[in-house]
FIKOLZA-1660 file (N, C-alpha, C; in steps of 0.1 Angstrom, whole numbers, plus 5000, padded with zeros to 4 digits):
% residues 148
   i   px   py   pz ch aa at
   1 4520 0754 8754  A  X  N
   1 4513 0743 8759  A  X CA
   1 4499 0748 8764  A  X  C
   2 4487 0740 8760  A  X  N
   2 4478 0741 8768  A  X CA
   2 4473 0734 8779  A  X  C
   3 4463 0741 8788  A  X  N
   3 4461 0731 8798  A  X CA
   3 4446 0732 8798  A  X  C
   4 4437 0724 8798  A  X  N
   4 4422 0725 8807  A  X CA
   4 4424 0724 8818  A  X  C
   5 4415 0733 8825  A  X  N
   5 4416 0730 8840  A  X CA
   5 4398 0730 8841  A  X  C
   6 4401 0721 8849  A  X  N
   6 4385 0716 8853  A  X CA
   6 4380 0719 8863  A  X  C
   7 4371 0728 8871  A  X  N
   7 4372 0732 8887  A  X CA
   7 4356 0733 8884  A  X  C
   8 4351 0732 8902  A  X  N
   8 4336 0735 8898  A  X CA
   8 4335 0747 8901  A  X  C
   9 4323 0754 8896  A  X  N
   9 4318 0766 8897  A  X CA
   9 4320 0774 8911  A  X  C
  10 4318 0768 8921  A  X  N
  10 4315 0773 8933  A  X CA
  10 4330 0771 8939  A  X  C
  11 4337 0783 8943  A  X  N
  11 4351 0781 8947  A  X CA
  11 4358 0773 8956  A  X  C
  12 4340 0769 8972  A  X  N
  12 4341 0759 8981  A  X CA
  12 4341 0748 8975  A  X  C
  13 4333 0744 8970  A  X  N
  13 4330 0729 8969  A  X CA
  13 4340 0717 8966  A  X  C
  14 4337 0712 8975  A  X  N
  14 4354 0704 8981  A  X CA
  14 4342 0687 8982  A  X  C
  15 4342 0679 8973  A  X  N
  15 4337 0665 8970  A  X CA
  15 4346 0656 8987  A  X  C
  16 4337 0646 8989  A  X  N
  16 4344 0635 8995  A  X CA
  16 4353 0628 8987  A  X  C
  17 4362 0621 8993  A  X  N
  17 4375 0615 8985  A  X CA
  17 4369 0605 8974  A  X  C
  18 4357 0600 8979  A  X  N
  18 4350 0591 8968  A  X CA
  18 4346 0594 8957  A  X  C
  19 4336 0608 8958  A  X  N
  19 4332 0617 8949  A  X CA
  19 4344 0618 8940  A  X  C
  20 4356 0624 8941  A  X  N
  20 4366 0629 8941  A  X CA
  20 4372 0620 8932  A  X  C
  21 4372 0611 8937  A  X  N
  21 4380 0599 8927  A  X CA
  21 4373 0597 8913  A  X  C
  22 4362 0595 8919  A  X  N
  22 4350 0593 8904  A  X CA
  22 4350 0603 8896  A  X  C
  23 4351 0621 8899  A  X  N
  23 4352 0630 8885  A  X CA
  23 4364 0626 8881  A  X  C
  24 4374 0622 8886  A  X  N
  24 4390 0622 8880  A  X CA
  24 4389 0610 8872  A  X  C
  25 4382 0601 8877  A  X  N
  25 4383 0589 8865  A  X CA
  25 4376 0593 8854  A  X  C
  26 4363 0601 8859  A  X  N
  26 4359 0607 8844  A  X CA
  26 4363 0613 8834  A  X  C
  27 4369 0621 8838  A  X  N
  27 4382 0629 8830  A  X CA
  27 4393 0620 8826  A  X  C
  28 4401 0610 8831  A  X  N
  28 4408 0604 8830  A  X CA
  28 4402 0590 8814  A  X  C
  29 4389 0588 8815  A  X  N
  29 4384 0582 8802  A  X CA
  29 4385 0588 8792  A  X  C
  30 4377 0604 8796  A  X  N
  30 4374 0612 8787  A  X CA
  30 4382 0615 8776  A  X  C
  31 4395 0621 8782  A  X  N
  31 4410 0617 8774  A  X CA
  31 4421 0607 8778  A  X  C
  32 4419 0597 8769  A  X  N
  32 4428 0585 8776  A  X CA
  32 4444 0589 8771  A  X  C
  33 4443 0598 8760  A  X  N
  33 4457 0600 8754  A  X CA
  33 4465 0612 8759  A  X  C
  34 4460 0618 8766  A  X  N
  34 4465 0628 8774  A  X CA
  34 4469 0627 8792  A  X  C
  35 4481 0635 8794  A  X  N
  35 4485 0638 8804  A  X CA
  35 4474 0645 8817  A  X  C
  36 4474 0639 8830  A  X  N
  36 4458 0644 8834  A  X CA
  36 4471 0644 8851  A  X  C
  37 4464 0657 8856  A  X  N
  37 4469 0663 8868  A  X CA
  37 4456 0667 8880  A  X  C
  38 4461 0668 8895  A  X  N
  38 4446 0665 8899  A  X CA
  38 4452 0675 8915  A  X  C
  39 4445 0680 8918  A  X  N
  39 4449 0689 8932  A  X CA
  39 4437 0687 8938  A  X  C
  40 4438 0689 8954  A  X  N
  40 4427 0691 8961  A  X CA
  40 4433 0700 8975  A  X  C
  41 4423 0712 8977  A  X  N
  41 4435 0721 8991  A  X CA
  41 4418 0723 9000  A  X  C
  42 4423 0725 9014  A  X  N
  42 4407 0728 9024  A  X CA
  42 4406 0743 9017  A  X  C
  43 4414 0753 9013  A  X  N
  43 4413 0763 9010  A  X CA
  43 4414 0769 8996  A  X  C
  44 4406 0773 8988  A  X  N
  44 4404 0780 8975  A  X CA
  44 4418 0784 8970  A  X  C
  45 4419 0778 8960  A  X  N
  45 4438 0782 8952  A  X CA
  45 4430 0794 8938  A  X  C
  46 4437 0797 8934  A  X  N
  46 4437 0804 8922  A  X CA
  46 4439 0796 8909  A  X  C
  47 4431 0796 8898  A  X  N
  47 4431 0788 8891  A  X CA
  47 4430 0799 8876  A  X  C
  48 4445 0798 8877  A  X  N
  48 4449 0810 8862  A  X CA
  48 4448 0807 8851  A  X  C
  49 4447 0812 8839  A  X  N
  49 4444 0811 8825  A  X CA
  49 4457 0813 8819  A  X  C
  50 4472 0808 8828  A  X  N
  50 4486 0811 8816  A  X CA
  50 4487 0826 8813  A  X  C
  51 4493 0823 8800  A  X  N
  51 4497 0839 8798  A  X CA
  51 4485 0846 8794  A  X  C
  52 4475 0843 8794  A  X  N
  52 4462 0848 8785  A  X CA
  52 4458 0861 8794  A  X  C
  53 4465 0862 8802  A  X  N
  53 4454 0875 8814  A  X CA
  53 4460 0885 8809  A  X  C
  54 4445 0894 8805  A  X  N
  54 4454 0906 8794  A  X CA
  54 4448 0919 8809  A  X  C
  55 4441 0918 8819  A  X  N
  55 4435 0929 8832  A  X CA
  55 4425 0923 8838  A  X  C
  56 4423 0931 8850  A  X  N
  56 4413 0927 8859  A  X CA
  56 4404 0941 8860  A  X  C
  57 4392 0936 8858  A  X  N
  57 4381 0951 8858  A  X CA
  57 4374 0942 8868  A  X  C
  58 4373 0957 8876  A  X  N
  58 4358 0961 8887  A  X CA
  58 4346 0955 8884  A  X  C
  59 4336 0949 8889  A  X  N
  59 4327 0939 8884  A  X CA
  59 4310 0953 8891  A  X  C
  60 4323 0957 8901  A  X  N
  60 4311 0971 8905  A  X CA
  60 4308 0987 8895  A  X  C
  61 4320 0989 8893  A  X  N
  61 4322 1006 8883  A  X CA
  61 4326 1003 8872  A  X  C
  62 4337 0992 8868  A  X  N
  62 4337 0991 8855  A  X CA
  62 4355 0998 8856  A  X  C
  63 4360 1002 8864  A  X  N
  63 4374 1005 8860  A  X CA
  63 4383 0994 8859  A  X  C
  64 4394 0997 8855  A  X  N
  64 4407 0987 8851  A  X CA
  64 4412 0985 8872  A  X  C
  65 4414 0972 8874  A  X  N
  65 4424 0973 8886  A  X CA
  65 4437 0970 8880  A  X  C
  66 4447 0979 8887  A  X  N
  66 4462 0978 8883  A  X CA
  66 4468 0968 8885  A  X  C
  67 4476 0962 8881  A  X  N
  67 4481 0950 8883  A  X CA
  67 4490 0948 8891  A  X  C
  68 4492 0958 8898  A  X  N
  68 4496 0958 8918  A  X CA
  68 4487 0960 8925  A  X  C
  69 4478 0969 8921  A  X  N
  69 4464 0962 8934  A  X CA
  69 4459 0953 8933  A  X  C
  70 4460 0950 8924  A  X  N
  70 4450 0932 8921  A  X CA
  70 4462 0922 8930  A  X  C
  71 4474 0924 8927  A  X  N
  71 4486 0917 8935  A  X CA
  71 4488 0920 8952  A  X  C
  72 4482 0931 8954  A  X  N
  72 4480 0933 8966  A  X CA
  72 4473 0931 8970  A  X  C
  73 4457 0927 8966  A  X  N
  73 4445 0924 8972  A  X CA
  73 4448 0905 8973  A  X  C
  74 4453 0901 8963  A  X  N
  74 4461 0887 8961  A  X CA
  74 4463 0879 8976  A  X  C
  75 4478 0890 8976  A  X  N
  75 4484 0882 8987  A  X CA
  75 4478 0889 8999  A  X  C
  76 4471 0898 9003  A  X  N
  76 4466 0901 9016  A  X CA
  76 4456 0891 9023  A  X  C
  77 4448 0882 9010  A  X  N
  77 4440 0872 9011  A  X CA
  77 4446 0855 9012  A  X  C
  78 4459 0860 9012  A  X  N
  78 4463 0844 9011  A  X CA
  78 4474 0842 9017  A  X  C
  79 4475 0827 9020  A  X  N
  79 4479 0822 9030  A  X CA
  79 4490 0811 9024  A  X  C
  80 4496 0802 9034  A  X  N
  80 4504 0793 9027  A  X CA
  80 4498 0780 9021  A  X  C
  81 4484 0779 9026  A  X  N
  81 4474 0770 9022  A  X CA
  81 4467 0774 9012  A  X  C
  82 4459 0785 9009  A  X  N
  82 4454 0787 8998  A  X CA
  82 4448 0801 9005  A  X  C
  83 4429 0808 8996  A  X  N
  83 4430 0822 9002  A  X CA
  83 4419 0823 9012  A  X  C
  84 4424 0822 9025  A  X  N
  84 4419 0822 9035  A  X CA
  84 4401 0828 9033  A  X  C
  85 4400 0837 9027  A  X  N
  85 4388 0846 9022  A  X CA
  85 4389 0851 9011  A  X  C
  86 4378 0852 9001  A  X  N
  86 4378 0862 8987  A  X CA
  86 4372 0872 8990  A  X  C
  87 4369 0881 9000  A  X  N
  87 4362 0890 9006  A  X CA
  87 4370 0902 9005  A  X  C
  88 4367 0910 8995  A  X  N
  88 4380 0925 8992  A  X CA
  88 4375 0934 8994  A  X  C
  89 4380 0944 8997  A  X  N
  89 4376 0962 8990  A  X CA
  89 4385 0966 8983  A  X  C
  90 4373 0968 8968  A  X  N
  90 4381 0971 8958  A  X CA
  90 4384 0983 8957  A  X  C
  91 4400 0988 8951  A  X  N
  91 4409 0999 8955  A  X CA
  91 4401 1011 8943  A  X  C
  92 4391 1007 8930  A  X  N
  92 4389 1015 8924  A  X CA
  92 4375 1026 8931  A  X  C
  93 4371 1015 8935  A  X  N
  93 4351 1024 8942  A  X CA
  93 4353 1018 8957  A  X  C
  94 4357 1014 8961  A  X  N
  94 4361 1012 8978  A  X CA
  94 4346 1003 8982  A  X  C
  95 4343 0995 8976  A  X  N
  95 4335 0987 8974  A  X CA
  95 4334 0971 8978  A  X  C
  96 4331 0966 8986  A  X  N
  96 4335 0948 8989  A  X CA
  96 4329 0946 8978  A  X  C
  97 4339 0933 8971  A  X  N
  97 4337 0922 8962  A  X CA
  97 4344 0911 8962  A  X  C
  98 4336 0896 8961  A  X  N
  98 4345 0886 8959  A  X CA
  98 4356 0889 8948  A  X  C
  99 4369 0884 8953  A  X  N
  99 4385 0880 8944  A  X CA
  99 4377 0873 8929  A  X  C
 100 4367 0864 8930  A  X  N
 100 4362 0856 8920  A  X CA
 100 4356 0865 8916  A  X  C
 101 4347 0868 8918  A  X  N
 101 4337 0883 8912  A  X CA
 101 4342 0893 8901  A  X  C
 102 4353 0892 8902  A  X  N
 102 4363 0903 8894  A  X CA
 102 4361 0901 8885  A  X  C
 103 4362 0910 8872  A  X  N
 103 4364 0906 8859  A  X CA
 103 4374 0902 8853  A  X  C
 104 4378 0892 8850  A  X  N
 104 4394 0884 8842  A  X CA
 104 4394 0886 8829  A  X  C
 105 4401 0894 8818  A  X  N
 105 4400 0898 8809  A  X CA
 105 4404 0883 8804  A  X  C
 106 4405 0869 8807  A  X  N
 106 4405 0857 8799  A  X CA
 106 4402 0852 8813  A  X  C
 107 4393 0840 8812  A  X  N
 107 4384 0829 8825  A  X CA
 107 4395 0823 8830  A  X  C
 108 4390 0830 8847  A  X  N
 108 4400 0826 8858  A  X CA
 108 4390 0821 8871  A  X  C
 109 4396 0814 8878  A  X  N
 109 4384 0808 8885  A  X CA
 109 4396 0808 8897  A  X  C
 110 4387 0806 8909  A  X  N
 110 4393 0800 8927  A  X CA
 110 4386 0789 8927  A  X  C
 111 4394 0780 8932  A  X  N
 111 4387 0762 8937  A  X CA
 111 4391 0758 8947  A  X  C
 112 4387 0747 8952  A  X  N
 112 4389 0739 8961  A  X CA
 112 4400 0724 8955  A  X  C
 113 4393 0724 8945  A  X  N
 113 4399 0712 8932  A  X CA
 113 4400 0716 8921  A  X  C
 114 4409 0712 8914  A  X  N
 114 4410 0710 8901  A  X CA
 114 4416 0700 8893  A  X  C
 115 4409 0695 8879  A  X  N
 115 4416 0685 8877  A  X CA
 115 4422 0690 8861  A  X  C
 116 4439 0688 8859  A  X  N
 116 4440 0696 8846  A  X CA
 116 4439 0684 8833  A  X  C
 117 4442 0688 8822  A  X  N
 117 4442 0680 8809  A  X CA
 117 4450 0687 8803  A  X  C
 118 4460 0676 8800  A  X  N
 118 4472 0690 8792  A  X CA
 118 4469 0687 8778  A  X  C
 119 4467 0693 8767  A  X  N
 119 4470 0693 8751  A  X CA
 119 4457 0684 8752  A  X  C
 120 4446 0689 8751  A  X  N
 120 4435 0681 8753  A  X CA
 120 4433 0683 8734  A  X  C
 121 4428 0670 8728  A  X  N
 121 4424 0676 8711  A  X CA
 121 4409 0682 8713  A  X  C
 122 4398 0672 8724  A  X  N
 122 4382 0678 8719  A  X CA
 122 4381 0677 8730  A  X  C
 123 4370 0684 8737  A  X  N
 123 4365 0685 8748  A  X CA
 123 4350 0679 8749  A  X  C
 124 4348 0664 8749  A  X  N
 124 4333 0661 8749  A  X CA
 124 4325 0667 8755  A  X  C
 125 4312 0673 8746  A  X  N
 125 4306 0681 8749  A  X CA
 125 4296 0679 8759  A  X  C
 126 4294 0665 8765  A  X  N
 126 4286 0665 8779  A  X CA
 126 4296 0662 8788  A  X  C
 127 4308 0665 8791  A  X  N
 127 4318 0668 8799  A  X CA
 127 4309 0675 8815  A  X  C
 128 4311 0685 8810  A  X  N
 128 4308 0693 8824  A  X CA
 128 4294 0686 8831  A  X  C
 129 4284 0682 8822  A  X  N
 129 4269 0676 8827  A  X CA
 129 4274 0663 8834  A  X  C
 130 4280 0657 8826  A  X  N
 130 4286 0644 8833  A  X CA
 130 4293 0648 8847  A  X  C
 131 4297 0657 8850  A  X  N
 131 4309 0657 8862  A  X CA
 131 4295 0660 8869  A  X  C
 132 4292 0671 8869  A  X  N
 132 4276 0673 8876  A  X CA
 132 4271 0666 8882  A  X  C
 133 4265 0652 8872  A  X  N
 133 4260 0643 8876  A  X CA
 133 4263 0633 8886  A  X  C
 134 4278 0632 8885  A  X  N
 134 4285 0626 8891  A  X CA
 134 4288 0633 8907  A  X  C
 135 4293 0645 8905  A  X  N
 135 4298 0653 8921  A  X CA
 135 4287 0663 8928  A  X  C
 136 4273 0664 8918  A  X  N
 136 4261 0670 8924  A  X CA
 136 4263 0684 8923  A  X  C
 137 4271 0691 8919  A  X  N
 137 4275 0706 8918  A  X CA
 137 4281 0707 8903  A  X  C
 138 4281 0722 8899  A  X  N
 138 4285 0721 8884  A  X CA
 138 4297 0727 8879  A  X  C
 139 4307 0729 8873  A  X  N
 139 4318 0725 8870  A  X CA
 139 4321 0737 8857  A  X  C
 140 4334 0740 8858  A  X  N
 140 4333 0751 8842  A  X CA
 140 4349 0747 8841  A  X  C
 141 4352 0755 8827  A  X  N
 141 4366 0748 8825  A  X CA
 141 4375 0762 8821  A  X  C
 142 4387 0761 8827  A  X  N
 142 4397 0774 8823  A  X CA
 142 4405 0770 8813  A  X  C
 143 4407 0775 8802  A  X  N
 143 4419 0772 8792  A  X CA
 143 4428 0783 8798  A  X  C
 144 4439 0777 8799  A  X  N
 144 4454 0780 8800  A  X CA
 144 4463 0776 8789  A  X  C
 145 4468 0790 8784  A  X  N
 145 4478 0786 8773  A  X CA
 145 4489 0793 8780  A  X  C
 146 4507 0785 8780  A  X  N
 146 4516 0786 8788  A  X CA
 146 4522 0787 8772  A  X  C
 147 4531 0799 8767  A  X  N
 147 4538 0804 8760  A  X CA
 147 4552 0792 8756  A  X  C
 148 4557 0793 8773  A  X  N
 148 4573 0792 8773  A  X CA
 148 4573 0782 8784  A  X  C
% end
């Protein structure tokens, strides 16, 4: 299965419920034939790419983080609401960097919101300008592809 996930750029930015309504209907036109899902948390969720995540590299030195430190930098930052802070030290160069900062060997984002689109066929290409225009901040899109 695939999923678009729609989140804006900026991991805070949390719309008024008005705002909020209005990108979802946008999306909600955009694909009228598809299944459309919508979240909103006060705190930044993780917004994963499916099975696609092949590592996470250092955005400072360039090494591989292991995929128990990355899991341990994870949950030390998070909460039962979402991640309290993306503020790390990274375990390769002992270095602070945002969780979002990281390198995602396939596009992974932290939000405040997201709105998904499952088995999307085309993605209209003034999509993201449109949401912009609409919520004043700008917007990028995660493909998730779920195997099983």
């Amino acid at each position: 299965m695939i999923i678009l996930k729609i989140v804006p750029q900026d991991p805070y930015a949390l719309p008024d419920e008005v705002t909020f309504r209005r990108v979802v209907n946008h999306i909600v036109k955009a694909f009228p034939r598809c299944e459309i899902a919508e979240g909103l948390s006060d705190l930044p969720q993780f917004v994963d790419c499916g099975d696609d995540l092949e590592g996470v590299v250092c955005p400072l030195c360039g090494a591989d983080i292991d995929s128990d430190d990355w899991s341990i930098l994870m949950d030390a930052s998070y909460d039962e609401e979402g991640f309290t802070s993306l503020k790390i030290t990274t375990p390769c160069c002992h270095k602070p960097s945002p969780l979002n900062d990281l390198e995602y060997q396939a596009p992974c984002a932290f939000s405040c919101f997201e709105v998904d689109v499952a088995e999307p066929k085309k993605i209209p290409p003034t999509l993201l300008k449109d949401l912009e225009a609409i919520a004043g901040f700008p917007f990028q899109t995660i493909v998730a592809e779920y195997k099983d």
